[in-house]
C-alpha positions as CSV (number, residue, x, y, z in Angstrom):
1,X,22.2,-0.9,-50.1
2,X,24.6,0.4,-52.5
3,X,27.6,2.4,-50.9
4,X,28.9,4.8,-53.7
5,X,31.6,5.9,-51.2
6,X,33.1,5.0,-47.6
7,X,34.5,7.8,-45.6
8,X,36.4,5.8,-42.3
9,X,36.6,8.7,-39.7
10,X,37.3,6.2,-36.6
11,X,39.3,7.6,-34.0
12,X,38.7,11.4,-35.3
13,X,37.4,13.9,-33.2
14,X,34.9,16.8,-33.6
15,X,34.8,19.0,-35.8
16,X,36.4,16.7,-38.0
17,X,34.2,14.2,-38.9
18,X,31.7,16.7,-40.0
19,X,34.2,18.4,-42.3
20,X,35.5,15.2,-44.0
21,X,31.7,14.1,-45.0
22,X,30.9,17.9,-46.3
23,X,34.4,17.1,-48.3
24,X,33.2,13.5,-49.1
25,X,29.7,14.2,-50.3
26,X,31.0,16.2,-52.8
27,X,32.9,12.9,-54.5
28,X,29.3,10.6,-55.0
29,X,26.7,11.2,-57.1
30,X,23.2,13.0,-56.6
31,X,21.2,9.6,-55.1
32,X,24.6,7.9,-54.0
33,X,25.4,7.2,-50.8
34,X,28.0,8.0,-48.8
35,X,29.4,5.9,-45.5
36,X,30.2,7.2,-42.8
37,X,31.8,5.4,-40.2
38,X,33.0,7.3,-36.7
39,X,34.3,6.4,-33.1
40,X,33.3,10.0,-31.5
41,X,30.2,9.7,-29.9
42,X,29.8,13.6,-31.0
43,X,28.8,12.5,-34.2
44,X,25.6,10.4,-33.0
45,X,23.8,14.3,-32.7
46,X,26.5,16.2,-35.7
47,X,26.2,14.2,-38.4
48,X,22.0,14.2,-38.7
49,X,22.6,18.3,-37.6
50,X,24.9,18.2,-40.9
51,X,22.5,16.5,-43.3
52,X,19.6,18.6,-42.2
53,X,21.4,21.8,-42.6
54,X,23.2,20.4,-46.4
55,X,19.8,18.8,-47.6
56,X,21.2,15.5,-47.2
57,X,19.3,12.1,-46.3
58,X,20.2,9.7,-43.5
59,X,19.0,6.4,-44.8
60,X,20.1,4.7,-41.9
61,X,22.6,4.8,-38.8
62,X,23.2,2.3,-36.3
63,X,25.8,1.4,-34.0
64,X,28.1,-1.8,-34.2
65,X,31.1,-2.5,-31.5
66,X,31.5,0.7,-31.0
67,X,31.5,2.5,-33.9
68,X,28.8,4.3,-35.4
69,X,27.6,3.6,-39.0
70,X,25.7,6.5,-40.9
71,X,24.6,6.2,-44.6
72,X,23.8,9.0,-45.9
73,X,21.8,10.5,-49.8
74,X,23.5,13.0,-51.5
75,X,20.3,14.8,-52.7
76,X,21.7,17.8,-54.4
């Protein structure tokens, strides 16, 4: 996968990892995607909320030691 942009939002707590990818998204190109990787378990349920509300894609997320890993598709 090609990562157009890594946003590193460990050890942030809600809201803020939401704002900072609305922020972020805006910096990679329509079809780019953007990481996103977050301690707060929040996000597991706020970042797919965010992408379905902004027209967004998950591509994938998964979990690694503790932090989670979203990569998402700018689509507009």
């Amino acid at each position: 996968m090609d990562i157009s942009k890594t946003l590193d939002v460990k050890g942030v707590l809600c809201p803020l990892p939401v704002i900072k990818a609305r922020q972020s998204i805006t910096r990679v190109e329509v079809g780019g995607i953007l990481e996103i990787l977050a301690t707060d378990p929040t996000t597991r349920e706020d970042i797919p909320a965010w992408t379905r509300r902004s027209g967004h894609e998950i591509v994938t997320m998964k979990e690694e030691d503790e932090v989670f890993k979203f990569y998402v598709r700018r689509r507009k």
